[in-house]
The first five atom37 places (N, CA, C, CB, O) and aatype in JSON, in Angstrom:
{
  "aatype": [20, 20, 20, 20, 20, 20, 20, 20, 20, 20, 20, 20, 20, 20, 20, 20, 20, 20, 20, 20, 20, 20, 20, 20, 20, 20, 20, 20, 20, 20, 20, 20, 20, 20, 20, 20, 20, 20, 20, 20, 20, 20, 20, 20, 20, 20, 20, 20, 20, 20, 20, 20, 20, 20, 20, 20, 20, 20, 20, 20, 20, 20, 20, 20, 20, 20, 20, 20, 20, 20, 20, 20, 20, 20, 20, 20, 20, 20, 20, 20, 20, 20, 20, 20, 20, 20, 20, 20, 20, 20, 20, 20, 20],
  "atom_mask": [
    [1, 1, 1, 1, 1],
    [1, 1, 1, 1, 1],
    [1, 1, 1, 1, 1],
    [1, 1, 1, 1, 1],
    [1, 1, 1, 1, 1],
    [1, 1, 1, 1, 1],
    [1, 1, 1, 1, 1],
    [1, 1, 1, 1, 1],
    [1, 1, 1, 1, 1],
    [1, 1, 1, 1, 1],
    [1, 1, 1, 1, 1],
    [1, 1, 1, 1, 1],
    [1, 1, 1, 1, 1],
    [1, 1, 1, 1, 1],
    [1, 1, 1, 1, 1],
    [1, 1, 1, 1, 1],
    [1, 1, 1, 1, 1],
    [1, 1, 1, 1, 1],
    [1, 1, 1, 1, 1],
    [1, 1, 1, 1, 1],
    [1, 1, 1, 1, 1],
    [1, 1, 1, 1, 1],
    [1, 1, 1, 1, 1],
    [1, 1, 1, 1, 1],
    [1, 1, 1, 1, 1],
    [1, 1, 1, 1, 1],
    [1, 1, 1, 1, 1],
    [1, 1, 1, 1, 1],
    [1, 1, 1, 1, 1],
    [1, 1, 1, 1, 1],
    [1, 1, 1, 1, 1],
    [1, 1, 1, 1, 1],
    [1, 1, 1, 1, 1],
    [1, 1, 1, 1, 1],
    [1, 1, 1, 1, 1],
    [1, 1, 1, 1, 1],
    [1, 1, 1, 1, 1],
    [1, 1, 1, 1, 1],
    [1, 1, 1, 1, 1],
    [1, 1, 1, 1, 1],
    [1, 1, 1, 1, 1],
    [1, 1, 1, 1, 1],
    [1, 1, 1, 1, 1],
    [1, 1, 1, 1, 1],
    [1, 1, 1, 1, 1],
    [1, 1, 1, 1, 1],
    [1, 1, 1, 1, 1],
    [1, 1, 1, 1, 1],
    [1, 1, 1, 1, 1],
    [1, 1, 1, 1, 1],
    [1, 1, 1, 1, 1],
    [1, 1, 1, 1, 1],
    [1, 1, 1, 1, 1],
    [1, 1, 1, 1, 1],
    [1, 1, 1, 1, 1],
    [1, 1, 1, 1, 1],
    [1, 1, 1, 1, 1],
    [1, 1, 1, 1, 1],
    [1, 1, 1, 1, 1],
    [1, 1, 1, 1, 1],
    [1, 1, 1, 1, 1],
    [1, 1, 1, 1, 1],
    [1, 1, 1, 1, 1],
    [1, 1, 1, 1, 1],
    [1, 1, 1, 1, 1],
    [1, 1, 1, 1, 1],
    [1, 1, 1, 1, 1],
    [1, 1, 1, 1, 1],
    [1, 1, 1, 1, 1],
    [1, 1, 1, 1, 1],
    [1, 1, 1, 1, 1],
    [1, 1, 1, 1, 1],
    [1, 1, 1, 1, 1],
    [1, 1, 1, 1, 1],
    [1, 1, 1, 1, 1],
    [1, 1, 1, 1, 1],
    [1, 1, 1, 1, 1],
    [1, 1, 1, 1, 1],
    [1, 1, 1, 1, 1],
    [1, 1, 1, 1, 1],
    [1, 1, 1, 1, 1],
    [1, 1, 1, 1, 1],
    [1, 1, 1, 1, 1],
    [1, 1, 1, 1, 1],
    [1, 1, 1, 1, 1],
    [1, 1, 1, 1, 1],
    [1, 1, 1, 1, 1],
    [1, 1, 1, 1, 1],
    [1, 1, 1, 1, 1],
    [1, 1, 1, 1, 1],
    [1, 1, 1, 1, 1],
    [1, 1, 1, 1, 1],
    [1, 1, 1, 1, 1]
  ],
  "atom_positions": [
    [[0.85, -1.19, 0.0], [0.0, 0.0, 0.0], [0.89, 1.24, 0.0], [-0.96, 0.0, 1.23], [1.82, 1.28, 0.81]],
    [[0.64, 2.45, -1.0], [1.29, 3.67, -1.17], [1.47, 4.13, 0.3], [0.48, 4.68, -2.11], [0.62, 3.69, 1.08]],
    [[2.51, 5.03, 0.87], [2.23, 5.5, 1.89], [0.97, 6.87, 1.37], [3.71, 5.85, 2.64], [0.41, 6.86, 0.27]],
    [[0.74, 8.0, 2.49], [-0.52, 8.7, 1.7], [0.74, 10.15, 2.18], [-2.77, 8.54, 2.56], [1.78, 10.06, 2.83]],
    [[0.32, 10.97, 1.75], [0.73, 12.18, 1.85], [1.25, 13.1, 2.96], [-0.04, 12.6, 1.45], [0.44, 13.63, 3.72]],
    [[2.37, 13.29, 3.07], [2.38, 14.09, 4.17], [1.55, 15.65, 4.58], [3.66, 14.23, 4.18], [1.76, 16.48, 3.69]],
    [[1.01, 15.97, 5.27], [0.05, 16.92, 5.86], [1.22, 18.14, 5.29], [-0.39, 16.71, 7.85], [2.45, 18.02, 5.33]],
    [[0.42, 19.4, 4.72], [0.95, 20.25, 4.28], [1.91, 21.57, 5.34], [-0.12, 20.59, 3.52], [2.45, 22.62, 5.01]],
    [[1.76, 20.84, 6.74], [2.56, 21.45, 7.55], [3.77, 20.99, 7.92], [2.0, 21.65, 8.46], [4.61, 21.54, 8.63]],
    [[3.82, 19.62, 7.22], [5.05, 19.25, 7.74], [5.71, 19.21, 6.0], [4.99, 17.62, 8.86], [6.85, 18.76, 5.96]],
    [[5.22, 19.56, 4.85], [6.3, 19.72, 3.75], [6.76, 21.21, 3.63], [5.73, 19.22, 2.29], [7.82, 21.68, 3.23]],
    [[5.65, 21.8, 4.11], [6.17, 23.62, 4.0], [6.05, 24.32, 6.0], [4.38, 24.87, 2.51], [5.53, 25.4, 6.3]],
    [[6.51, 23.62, 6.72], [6.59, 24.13, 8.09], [6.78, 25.16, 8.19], [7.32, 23.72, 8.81], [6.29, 25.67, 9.2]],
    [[7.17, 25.61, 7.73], [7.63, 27.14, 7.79], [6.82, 28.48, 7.04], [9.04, 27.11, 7.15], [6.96, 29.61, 7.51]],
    [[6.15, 28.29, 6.08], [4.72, 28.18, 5.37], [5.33, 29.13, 4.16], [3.11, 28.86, 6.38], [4.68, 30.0, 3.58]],
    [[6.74, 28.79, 3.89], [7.23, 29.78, 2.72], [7.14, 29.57, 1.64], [8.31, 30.09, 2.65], [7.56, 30.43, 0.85]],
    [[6.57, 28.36, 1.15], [5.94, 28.43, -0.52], [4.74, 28.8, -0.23], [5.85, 26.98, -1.54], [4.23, 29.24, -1.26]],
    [[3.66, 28.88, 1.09], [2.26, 29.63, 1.12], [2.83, 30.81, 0.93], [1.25, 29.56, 2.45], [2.2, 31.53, 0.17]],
    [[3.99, 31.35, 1.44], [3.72, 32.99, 1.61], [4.18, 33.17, 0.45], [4.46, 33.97, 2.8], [3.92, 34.34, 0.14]],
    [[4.7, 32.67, -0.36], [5.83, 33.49, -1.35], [3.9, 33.06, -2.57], [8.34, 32.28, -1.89], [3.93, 33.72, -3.61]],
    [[2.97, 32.43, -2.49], [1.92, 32.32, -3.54], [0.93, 33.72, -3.01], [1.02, 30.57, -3.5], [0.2, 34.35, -3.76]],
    [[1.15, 34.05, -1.33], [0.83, 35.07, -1.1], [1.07, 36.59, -1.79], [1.12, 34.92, -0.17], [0.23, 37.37, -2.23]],
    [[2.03, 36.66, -1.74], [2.44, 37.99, -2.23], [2.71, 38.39, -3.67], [3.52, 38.27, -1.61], [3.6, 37.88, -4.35]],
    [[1.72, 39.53, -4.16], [1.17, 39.77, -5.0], [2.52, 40.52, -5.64], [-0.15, 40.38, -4.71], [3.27, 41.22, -4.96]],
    [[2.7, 40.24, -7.06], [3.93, 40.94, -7.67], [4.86, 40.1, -7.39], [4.3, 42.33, -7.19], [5.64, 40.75, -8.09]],
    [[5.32, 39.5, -7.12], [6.52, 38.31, -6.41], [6.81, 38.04, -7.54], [6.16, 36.87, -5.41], [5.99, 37.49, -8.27]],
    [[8.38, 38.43, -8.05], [9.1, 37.8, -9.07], [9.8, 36.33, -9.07], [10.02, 38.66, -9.29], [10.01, 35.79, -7.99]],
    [[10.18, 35.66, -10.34], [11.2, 34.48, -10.39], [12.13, 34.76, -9.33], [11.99, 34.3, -11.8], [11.75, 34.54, -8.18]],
    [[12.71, 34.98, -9.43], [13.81, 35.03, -8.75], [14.17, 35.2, -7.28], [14.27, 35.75, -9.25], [15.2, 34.86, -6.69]],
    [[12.86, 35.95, -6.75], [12.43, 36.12, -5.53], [12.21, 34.72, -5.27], [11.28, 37.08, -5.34], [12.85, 34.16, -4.37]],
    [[11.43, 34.13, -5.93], [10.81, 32.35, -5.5], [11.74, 31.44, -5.79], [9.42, 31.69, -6.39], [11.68, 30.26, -5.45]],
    [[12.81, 32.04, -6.56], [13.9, 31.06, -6.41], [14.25, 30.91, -5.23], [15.0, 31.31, -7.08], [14.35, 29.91, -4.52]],
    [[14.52, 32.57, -4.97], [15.27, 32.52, -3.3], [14.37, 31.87, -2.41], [15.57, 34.1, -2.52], [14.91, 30.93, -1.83]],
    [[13.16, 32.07, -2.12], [12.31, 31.13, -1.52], [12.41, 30.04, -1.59], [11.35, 31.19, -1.75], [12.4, 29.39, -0.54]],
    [[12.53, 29.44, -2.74], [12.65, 27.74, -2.71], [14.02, 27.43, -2.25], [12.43, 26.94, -4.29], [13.88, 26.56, -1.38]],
    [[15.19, 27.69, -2.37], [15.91, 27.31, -1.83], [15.8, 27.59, 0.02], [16.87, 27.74, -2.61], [15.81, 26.63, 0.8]],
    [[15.72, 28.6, 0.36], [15.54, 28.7, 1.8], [14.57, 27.44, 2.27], [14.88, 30.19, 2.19], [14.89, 26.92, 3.34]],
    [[13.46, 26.91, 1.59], [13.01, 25.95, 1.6], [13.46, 24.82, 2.29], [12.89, 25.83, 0.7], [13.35, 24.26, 3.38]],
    [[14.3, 24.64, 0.64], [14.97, 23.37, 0.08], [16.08, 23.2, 1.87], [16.12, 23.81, -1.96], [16.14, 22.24, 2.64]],
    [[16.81, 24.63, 1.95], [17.7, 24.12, 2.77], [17.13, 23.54, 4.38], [18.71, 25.24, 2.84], [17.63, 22.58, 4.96]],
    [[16.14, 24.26, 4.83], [15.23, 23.93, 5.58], [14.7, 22.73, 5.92], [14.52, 24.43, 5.3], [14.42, 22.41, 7.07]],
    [[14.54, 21.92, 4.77], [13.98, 20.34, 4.85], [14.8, 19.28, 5.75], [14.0, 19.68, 3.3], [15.81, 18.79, 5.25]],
    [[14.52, 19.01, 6.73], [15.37, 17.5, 7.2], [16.24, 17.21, 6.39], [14.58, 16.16, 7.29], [16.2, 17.31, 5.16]],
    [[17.29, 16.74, 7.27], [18.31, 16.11, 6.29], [17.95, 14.68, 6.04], [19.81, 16.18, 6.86], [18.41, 14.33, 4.95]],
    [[17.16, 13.52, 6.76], [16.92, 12.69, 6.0], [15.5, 12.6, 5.3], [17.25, 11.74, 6.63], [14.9, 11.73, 4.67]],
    [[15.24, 13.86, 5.66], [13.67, 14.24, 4.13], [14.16, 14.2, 2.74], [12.86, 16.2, 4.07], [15.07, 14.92, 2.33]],
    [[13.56, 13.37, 2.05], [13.92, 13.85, 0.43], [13.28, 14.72, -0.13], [13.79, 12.92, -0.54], [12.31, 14.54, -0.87]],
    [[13.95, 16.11, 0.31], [13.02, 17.11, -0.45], [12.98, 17.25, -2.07], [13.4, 18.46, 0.05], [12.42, 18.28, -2.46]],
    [[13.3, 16.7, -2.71], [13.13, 16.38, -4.11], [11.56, 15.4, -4.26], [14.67, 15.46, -4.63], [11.0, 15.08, -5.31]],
    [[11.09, 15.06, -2.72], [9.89, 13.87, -2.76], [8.8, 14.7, -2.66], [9.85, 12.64, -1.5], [7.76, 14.33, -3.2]],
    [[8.82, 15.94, -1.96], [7.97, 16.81, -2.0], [7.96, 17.83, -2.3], [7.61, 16.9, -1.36], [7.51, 18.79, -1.68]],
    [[8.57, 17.78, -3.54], [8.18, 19.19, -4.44], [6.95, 18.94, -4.98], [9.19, 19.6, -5.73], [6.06, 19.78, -4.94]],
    [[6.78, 17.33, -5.71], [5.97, 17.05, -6.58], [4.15, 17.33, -5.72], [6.49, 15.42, -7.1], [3.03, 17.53, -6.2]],
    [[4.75, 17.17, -4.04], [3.38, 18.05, -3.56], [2.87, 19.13, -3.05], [2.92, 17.7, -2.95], [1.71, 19.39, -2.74]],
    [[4.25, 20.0, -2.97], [3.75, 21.45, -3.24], [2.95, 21.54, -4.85], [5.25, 22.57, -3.17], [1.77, 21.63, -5.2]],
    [[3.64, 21.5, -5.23], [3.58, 21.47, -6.64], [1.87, 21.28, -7.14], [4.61, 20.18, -7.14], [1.15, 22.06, -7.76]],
    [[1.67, 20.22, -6.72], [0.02, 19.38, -6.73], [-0.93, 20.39, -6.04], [-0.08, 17.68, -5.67], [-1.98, 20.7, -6.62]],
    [[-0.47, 21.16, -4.26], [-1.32, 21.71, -3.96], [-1.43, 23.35, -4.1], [-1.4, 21.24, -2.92], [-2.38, 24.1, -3.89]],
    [[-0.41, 23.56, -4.44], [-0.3, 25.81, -5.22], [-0.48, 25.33, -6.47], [1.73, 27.19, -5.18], [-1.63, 25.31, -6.91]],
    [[0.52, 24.88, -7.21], [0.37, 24.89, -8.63], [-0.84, 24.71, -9.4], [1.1, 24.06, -9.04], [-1.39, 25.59, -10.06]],
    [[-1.22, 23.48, -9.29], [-3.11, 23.6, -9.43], [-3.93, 24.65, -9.22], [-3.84, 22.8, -8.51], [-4.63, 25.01, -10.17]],
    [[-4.01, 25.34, -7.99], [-4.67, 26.49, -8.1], [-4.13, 27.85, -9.03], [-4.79, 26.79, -6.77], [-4.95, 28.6, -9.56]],
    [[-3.33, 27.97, -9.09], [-2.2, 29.24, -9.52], [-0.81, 28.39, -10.15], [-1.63, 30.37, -7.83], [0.33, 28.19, -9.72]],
    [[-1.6, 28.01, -11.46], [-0.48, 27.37, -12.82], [1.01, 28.56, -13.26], [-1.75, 27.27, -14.68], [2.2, 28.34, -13.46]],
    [[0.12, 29.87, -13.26], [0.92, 30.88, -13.79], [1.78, 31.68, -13.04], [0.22, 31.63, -14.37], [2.54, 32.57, -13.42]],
    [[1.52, 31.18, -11.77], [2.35, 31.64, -10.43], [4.21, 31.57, -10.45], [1.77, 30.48, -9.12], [5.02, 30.66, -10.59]],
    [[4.27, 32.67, -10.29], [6.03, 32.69, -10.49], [6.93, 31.19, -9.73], [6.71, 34.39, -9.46], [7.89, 30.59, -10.2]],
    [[6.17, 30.94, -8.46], [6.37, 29.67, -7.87], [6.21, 28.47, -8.47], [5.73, 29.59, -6.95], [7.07, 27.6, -8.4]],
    [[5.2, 28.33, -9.03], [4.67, 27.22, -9.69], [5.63, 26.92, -10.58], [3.38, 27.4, -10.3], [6.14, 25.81, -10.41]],
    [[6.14, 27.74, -11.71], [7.31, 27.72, -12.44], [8.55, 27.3, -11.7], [7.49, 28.96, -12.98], [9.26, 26.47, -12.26]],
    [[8.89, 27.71, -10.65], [10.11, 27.23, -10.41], [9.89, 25.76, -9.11], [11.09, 28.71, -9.87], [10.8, 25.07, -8.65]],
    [[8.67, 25.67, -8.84], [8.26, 24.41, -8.28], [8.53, 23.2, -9.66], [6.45, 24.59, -7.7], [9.06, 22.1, -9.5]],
    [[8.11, 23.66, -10.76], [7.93, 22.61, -11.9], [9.57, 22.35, -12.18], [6.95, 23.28, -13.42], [10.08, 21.23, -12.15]],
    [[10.23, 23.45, -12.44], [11.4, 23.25, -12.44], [12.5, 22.59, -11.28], [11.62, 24.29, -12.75], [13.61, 22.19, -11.63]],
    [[12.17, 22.54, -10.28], [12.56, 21.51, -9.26], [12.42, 20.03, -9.4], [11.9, 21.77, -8.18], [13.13, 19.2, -8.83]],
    [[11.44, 19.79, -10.21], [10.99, 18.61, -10.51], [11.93, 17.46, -11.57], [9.7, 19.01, -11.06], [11.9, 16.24, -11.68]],
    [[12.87, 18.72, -12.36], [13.42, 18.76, -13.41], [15.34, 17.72, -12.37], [13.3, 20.87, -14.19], [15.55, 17.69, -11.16]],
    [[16.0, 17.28, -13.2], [16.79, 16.85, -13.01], [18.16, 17.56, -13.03], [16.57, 16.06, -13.57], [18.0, 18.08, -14.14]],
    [[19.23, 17.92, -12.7], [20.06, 18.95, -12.73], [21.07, 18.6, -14.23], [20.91, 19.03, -11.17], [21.57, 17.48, -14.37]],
    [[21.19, 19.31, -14.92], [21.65, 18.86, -16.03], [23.62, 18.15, -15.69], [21.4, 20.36, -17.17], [24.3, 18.26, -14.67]],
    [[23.83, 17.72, -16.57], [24.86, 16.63, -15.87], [26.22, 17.23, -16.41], [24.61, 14.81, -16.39], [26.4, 17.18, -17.63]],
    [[27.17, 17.77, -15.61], [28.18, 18.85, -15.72], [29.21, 19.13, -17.11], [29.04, 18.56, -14.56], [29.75, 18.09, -17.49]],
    [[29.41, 19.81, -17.56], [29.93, 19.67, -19.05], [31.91, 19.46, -18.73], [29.36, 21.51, -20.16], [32.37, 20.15, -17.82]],
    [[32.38, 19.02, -19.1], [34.07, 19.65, -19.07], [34.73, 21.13, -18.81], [34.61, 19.45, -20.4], [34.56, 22.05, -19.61]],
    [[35.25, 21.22, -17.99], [35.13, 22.62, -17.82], [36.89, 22.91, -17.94], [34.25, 23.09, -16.19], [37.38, 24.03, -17.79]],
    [[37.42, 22.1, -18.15], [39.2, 21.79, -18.49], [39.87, 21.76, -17.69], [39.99, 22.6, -19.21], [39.23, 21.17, -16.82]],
    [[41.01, 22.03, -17.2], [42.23, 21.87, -16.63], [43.28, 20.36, -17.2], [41.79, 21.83, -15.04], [43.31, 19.81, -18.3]],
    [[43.78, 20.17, -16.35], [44.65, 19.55, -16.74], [44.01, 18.09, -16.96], [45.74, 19.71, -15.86], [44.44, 17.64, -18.03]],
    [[43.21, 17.29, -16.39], [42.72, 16.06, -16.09], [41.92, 15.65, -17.37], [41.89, 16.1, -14.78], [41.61, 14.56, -17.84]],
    [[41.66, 17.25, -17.86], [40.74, 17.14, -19.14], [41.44, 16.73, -19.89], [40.1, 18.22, -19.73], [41.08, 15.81, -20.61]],
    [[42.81, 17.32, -20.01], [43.76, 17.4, -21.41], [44.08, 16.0, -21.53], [45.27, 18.42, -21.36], [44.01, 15.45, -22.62]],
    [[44.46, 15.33, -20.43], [45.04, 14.24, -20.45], [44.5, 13.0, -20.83], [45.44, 14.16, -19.49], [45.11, 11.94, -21.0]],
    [[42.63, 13.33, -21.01], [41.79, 12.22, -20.91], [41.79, 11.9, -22.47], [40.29, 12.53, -20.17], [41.15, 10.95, -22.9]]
  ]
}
């Protein structure tokens, strides 16, 4: 059996993806900074990568076009996987 959802006080305790859907005018980048203060916030043995997908489910749904919602969706996203950036280890390979 699935486990069921954790209660929305214990994925946003702190209630900063509510406040940041609160405030009217709130840019990207502002909710970046929000999500990370978040992100860093979460238990260390929480997988906060497990509950984005339910913030996500419970703002995003209501408010798709929400500067949050965008960078909630983008959390969801995988970190792209590092390119060569050179020095010596490069040259040699």
């Amino acid at each position: 059996m699935e486990k069921p959802p954790a209660p929305l006080s214990e994925i946003d305790p702190r209630g900063l993806i509510a406040d940041a859907y609160a405030i009217d005018g709130i840019s990207e980048p502002e909710c970046r900074s929000i999500f990370l203060d978040w992100a860093i916030g979460v238990p260390r043995d929480t997988d906060a990568a497990g509950l984005v997908p339910m913030l996500l489910a419970h703002y995003g749904e209501k408010d798709p076009g929400h500067p949050m919602s965008r960078v909630l969706a983008e959390g969801l996203g995988r970190s792209p996987t590092p390119a060569r950036r050179g020095g010596r280890r490069g040259r040699l390979g």
